[in-house]
C-alpha positions in Angstrom: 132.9 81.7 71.1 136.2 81.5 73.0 134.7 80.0 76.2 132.9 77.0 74.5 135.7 76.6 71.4 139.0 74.7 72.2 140.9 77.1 69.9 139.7 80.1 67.9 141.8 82.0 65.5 141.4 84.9 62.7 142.7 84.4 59.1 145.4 87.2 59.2 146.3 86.7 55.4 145.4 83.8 52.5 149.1 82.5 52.9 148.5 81.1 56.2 145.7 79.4 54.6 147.2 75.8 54.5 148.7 76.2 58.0 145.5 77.6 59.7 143.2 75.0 58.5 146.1 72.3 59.2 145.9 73.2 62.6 142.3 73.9 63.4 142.1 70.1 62.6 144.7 69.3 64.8 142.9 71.2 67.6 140.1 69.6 66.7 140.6 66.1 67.0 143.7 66.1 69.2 142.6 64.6 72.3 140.6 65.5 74.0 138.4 66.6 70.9 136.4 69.9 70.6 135.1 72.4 69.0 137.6 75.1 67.0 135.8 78.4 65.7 138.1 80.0 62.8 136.8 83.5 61.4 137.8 84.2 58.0 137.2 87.6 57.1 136.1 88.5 53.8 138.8 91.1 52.6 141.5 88.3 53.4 139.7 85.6 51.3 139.5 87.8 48.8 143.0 88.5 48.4 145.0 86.7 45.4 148.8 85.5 47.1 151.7 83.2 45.3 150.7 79.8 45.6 154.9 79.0 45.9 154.7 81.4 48.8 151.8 78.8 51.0 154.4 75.9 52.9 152.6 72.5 53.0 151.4 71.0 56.2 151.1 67.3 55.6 149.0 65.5 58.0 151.5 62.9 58.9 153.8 65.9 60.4 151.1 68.2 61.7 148.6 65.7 62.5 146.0 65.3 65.6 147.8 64.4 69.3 147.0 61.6 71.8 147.8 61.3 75.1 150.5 59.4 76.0 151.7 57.6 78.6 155.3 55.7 79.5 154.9 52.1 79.4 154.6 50.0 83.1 157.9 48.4 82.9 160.0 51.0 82.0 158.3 53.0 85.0 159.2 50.1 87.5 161.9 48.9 85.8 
């Protein structure tokens, strides 16, 4: 999958949960928008983990990209 996927990425452990699937989204629709392949193996989702020990990742901090650009007349100002 690596060739055709923007990003790929193992689950290491259920804490990273949250983060991973945060920023497989990110990947995903960050410009320009792909594909993202996550594998999720079955002993890790399987596990049981502190919930107090998963950070949030709002999307308003950990959101999607865009390209940017500077604006014309500060260029030629």
């Amino acid at each position: 999958m690596r060739p055709y996927a923007k990003w790929e990425w193992t689950l290491p452990s259920g804490v990273m949960t949250k983060e991973t699937l945060r920023r497989a989204h990110s990947v995903a629709h960050s410009n320009p928008m792909g594909p993202v392949y996550l594998m999720l193996p079955r002993e890790t989702l399987t596990q049981t983990w502190d919930k107090a020990a998963m950070r949030p990742f709002p999307r308003e901090r950990y959101g999607a990209v865009s390209a940017g650009a500077a604006a014309v007349a500060q260029v030629y100002h």
